[in-house]
C-alpha positions, 0 to 999 in steps of 0.5 A: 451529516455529510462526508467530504472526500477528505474525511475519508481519504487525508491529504497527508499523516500517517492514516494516509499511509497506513491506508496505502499499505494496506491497499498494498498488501490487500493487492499483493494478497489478492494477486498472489492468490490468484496467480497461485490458483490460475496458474498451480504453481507456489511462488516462494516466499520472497514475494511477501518479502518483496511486498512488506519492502514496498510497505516500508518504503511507504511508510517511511517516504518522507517527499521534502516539501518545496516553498513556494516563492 
């Protein structure tokens, strides 16, 4: 049984851009953590909220589709 490209990562639904996301906030987790750590400070919360904005603007981007002529 052989997996294309495409069966793991769809071209377009919502999979896509649940899959964005979470990439989103696996990043955003990850770079917090480590800037926490590297750095010994503790950045505020509106970091996670600037993050959770970048989800919602993900999830509800909605490109118009052009027609080709």
């Amino acid at each position: 049984m052989k997996f294309s490209k495409e069966d793991f990562w769809p071209k377009t639904g919502k999979l896509k851009k649940g899959l964005i996301i979470l990439a989103i906030v696996v990043l955003g987790a990850l770079g917090i953590v480590l800037v926490e750590e590297q750095n010994d400070v503790k950045l505020s919360k509106r970091v996670p909220m600037i993050i959770a904005f970048a989800c919602l603007a993900v999830w509800f981007y909605n490109p118009v589709k052009k027609e080709r002529t």
